[in-house]
N, C-alpha and C positions, 0 to 999 in steps of 0.2 A: 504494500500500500504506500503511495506518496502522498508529502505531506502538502502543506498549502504553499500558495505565491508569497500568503504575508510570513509563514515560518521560514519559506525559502530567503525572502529577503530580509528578516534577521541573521540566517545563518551566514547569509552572504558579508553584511553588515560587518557583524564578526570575524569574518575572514578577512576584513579590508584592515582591523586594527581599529574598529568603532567602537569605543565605549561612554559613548555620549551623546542624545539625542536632544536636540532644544524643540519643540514642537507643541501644535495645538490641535487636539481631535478633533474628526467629525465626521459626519456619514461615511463617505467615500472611504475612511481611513480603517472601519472597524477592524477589517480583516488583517489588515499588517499591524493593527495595536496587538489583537491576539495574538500575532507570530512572535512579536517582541516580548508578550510577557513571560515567553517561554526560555527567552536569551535574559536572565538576569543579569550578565555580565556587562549590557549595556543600561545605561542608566536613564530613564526618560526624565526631561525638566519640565513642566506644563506650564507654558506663559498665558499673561493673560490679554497677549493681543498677538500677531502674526508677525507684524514688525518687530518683536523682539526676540523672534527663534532667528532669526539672520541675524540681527546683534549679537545676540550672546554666540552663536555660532563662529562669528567674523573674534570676538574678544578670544573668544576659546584658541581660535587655530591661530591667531598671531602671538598667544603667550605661550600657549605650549608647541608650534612648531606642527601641529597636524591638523589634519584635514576638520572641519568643524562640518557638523551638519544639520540641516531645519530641516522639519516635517510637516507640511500642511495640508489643507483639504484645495481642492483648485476654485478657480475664479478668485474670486474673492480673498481666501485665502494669499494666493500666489501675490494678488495687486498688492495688500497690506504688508506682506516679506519684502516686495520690491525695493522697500528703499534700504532697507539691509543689505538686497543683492549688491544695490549700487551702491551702497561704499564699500564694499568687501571687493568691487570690480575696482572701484578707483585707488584703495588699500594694495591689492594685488593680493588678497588675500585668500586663501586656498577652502573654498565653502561650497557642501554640496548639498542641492534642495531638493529634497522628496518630495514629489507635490501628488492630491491624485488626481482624478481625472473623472468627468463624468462617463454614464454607462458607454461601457465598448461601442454599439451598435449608433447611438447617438451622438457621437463626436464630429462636429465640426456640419452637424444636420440645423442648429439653429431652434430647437425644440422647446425650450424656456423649461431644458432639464435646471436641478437646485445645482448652483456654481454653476452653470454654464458661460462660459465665454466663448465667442467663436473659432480662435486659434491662440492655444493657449502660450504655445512655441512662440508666438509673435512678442507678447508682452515680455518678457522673459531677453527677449534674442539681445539687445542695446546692453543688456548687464550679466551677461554671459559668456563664459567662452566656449562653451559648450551646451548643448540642450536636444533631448531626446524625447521618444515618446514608447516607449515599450507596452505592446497589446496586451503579452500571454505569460503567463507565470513562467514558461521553458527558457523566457526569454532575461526573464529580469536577472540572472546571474552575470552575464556578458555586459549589459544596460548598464550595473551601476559599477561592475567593475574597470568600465573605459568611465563612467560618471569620474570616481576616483583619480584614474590616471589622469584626465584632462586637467583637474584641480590643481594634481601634485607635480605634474610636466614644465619643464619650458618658463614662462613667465606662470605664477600660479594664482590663478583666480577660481571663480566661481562658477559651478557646472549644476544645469537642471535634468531631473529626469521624471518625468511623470509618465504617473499607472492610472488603469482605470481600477474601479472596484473585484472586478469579475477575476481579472489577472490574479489579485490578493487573495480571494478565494476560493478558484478551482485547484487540484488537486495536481501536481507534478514529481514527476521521478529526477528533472532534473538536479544536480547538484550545484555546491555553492563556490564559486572558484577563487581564488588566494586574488592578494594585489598582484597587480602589474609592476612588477619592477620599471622603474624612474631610472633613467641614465641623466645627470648633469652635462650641462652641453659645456663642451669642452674650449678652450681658446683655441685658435690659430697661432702657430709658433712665429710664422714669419711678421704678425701683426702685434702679439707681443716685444718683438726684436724691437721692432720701430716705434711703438709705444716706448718704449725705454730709453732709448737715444734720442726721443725728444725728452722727455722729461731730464735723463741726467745731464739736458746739455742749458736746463734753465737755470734763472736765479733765484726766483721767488715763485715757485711751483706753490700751487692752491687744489688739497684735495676737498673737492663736494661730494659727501657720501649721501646717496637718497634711500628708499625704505630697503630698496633690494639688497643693502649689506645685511640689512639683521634679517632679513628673509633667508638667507642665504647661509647665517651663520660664518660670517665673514670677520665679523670684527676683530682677531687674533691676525690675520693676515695682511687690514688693511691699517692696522696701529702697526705693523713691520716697514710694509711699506712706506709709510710718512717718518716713518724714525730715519728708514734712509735716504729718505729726501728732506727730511728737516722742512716740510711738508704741513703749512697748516691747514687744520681741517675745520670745514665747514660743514655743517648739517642741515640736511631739511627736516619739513616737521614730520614726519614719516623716518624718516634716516637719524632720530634722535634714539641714542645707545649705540650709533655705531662707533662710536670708540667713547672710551669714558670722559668723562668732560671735567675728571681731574688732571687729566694729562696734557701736559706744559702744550701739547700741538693742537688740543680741543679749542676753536676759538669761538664758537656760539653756533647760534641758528641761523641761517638767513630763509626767509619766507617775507618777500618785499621788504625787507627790514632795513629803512634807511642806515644805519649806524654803520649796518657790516657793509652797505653796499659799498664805501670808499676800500675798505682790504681786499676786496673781491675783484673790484677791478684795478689793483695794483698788482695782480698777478699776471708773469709774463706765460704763463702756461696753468690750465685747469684740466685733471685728471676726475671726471664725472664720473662716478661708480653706481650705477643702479638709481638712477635720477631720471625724472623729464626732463629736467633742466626748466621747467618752469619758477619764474619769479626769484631767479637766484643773481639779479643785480649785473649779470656778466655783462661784460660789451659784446658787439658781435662777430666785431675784431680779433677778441682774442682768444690765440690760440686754445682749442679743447683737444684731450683724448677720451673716448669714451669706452666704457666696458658698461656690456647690458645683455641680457639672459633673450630679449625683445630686440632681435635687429630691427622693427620697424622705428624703433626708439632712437638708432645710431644717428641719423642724420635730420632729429625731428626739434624747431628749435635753435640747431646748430647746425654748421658741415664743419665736423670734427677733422685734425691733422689726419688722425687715426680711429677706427671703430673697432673695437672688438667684442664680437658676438659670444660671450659668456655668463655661466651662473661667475655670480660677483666673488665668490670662494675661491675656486680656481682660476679665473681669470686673475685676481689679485696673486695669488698663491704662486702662478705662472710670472709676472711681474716684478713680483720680488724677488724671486729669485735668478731672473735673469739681470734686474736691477744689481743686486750685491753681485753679480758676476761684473759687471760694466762701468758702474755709477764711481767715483773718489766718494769717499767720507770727504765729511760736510761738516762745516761747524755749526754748533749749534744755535736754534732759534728762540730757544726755549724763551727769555727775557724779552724780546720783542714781539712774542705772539700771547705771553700774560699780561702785555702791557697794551694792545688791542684789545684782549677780551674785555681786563678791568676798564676800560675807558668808554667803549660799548655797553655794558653792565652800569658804569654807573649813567651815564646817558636812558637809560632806561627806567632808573630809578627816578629821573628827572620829570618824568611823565606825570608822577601823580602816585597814589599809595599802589597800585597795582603790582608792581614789583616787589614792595616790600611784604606784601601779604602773599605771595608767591614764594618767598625767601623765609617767611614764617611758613608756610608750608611744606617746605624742601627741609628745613629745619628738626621737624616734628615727624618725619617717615625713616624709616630704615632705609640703609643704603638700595637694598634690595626691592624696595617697592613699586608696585604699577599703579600708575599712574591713567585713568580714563580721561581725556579733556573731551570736553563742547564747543559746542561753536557759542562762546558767552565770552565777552569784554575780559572775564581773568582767564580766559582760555588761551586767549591770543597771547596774553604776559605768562602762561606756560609756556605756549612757542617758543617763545622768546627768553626769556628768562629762566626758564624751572633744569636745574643741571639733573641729568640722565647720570647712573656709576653701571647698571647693570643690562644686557641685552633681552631683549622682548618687555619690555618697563614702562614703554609711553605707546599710548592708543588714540590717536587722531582719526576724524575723518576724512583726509586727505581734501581735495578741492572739490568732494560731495557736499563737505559744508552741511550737514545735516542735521539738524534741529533734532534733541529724544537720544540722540546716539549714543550719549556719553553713560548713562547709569545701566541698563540692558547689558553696553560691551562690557562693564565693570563686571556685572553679573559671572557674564559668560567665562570672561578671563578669573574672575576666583574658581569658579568650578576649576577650571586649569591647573591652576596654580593655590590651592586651599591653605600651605604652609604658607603666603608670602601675604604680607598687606597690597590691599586692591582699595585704590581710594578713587572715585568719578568726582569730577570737578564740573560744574555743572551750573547755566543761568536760571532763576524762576520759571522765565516763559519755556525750555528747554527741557526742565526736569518736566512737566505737565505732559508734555507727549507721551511718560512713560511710567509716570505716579505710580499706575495701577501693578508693577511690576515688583514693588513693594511686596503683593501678596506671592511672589514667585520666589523671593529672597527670601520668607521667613518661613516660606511652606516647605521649602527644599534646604536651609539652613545653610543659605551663601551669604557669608561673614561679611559684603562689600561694605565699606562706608563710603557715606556720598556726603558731598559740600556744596551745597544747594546757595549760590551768592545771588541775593536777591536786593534787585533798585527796581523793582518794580514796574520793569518792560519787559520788553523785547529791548534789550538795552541797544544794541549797536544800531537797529532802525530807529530808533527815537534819536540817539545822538544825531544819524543824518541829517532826521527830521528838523532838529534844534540848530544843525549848526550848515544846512545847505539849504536849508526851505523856511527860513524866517521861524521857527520856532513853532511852524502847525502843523503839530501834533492830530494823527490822526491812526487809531488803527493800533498804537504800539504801547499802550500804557495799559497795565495787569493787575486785577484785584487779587490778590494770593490769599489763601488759609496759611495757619502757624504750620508750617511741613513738619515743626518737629513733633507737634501733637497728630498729624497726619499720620504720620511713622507709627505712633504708639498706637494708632489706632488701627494697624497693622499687625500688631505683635513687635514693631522692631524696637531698639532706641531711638529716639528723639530727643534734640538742642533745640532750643534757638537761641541765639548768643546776642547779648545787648551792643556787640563792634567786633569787630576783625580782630582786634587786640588778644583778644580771647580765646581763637581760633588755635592755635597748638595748642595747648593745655587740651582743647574741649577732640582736637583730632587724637592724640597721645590716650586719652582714657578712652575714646568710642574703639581704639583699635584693641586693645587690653581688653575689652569688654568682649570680645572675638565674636559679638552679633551681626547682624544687619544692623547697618544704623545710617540716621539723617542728622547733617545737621545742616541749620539755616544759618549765614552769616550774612547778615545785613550791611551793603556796598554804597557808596553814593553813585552816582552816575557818573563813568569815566571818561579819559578822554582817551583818544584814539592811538593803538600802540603803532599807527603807523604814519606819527607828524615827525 
């Protein structure tokens, strides 16, 4: 006797290296809910909206390094994951969506089946790099096992596969088959070479590491590298942890960041590692070499000296050591690139209390901590200001810019990582996209703390409003509840703090306390960290 589509595709699940589901039941799902409860080895999370099974998904696989995955019912379903997909596409983050589908027979018939959409591949296709539709239980072994490889291949994003009901529950012999082994795409030697010979024939070489060092697990490779080139480095906001930002070559962020933009274009040569090269200040003059896992990326932006089409590990790994074959020792920069950062830092600090209550918060975490930002006024001064010591640590959403993002990733990345403090940094109007997720943190007992900074908008559209449109105000001003009484009426802990001043003490005990917890810090309205 064989067993069902939904058993086969837990077993399958299992074979991939799954042990963790973020997902929300529903009709079309029953029959894979019962295969899964028969795999305890995976763990199902149950949110209480669609949009946070792709967060927490996307938090999971960029802090622990594996595939994250959501489960939903389709239509409806799939549209509310959407905005998860897209930032886990614009992250490069490796997330696969089980979606299902309506009855076999009626797909794509227009019938005003429950979740019908007419093609459901369509909505899905702009934040995907891959997406399938598998009919029949025989099939779904093959289906989610290339679902995986597409994820975990090449550049690593986000791959959909949806089932109908019937698939789930008819009855098959076939079996569950292993992952697909991943090959890293290797450098070119001869492109290496000449990577090299420009770089060691500069003066003042400028390395930008983007997300793809710490995707990649690079960061050990590409701190050799800048040692031998005496090489300062710059970070985007995605590429913060790729090297520790105690180290004398760590010179900040740049993400339009006026401050860094003058050392940035004082470099006669830029070594891009796993970057768009977007908003990093360059001229377009000067000379680039690039390494990227994404040839379409090599000349995108730039027309680099040199392109090399690499995962950012071994292409760096390839570099250094043709580097120390070729390059002279180099004296050191160390004092001229602490004295950048400190002058940019405190330029920052010049802005308004933002930075300092960033620096109370970098203060108040273990070195080891992750960090979740929002797209909210103190998120932008994480960008910018909040120093990274350890890899997979900082969870942006890249130029999705996504409103809700920040507390859900928090989520997902504690499941990940349950021994490490997981703190979401988060605005009023921001946290409300995902309040309700509260009941997913205390029902499944994921320890995040969140810092809900609240002035009482949508702060960064109000500021426009105030300081490009004469001061009318329309649309962007928030009546908030006490979040920290919110929380408790959750089950979690709950703050709310009389000022920022507050704010360590009040993060230092929510994390000791190893609950869920909220706390509210009350902000004035800031000014923009990019005058």
């Amino acid at each position: 006797m064989g067993i069902t589509g939904g058993r086969l595709l837990a077993d399958t699940l299992v074979a991939q290296g799954v042990t963790q589901i973020f997902g929300l039941p529903g009709d079309q799902l029953m029959h894979a809910l019962d295969g899964l409860h028969a795999r305890p080895e995976i763990r199902w999370v149950t949110t209480r909206h669609e949009q946070a099974t792709t967060y927490m998904a996307d938090g999971y696989a960029r802090t622990s390094g594996r595939t994250g995955v959501s489960m939903v019912v389709p239509g409806v379903g799939v549209y509310n994951a959407a905005a998860g997909l897209a930032t886990a596409w614009a992250c490069s983050s490796p997330v696969v969506q089980i979606a299902g589908q309506v009855n076999r027979d009626g797909i794509g018939k227009t019938l005003g089946l429950l979740h019908e959409v007419h093609d459901q591949l369509e909505i899905v296709r702009p934040v995907t790099k891959w997406r399938e539709r598998v009919l029949r239980a025989d099939d779904i072994p093959a289906g989610v096992r290339e679902a995986f490889r597409q994820a975990r291949s090449g550049r690593t994003r986000p791959a959909h596969i949806e089932i109908p009901p019937e698939a789930f529950a008819e009855e098959t012999d076939a079996l569950p088959l292993d992952a697909a082994p991943v090959e890293p795409v290797t450098p070119d030697p001869d492109a290496v070479r000449r990577a090299a010979e420009q770089l060691a024939s500069a003066q003042r070489p400028l390395i930008l590491a983007g997300g793809g060092v710490s995707l990649s697990g690079a960061r050990e490779e590409l701190t050799q590298v800048a040692e031998l080139l005496q090489a300062g480095v710059v970070v985007t906001r995605e590429g913060k942890g790729a090297i520790d930002d105690r180290s004398p070559l760590s010179v900040g962020t740049m993400w339009n960041n006026p401050r860094l933009r003058p050392f940035v274009q004082d470099a006669d040569i830029i070594l891009a590692v796993g970057t768009r090269f977007s908003g990093t200040g360059a001229l377009p003059e000067q000379p680039v070499v690039r390494i990227d896992v994404d040839p379409e990326e090599l000349d995108r932006g730039c027309t680099p000296l040199v392109g090399i089409t690499a995962d950012a590990r071994l292409g760096l790994a390839a570099l250094r050591d043709t580097l120390d074959a070729v390059a002279k020792p180099r004296a050191s920069r160390a004092a001229e690139l602490r004295a950048v950062r400190a002058q940019v830092e405190e330029r920052q600090r010049a802005l308004g209390p933002a930075a300092g209550i960033v620096e109370s918060l970098r203060a108040a975490l273990p070195d080891d901590a992750i960090l979740a930002v929002g797209t909210t006024s103190l998120g932008y001064m994480c960008h910018m200001h909040f120093p990274v010591y350890a890899p997979r640590s900082y969870l942006g959403s890249s130029y999705m810019g996504t409103l809700g993002f920040a507390f859900p990733c928090a989520l997902g990345a504690k499941v990940a990582a349950p021994d490490r403090p997981v703190v979401a940094v988060i605005g009023d109007g921001g946290f409300g996209f995902a309040a309700m997720e509260l009941a997913t943190a205390v029902q499944h007992d994921i320890a995040a703390v969140t810092l809900v900074f609240n002035d009482g908008a949508y702060g960064n559209s109000n500021r426009d409003q105030r300081e490009r449109f004469g001061g009318r105000e329309i649309g962007t001003l928030l009546r908030n509840p006490d979040f920290g009484a919110l929380a408790r009426a959750f089950g979690a802990d709950g703050a709310r703090l009389a000022s920022a001043d507050q704010l360590g003490d009040a993060l230092r005990e929510a994390l000791a306390g190893g609950r869920p917890a909220v706390i509210e810090c009350p902000i004035p309205r800031l000014p923009s960290v990019f005058a």
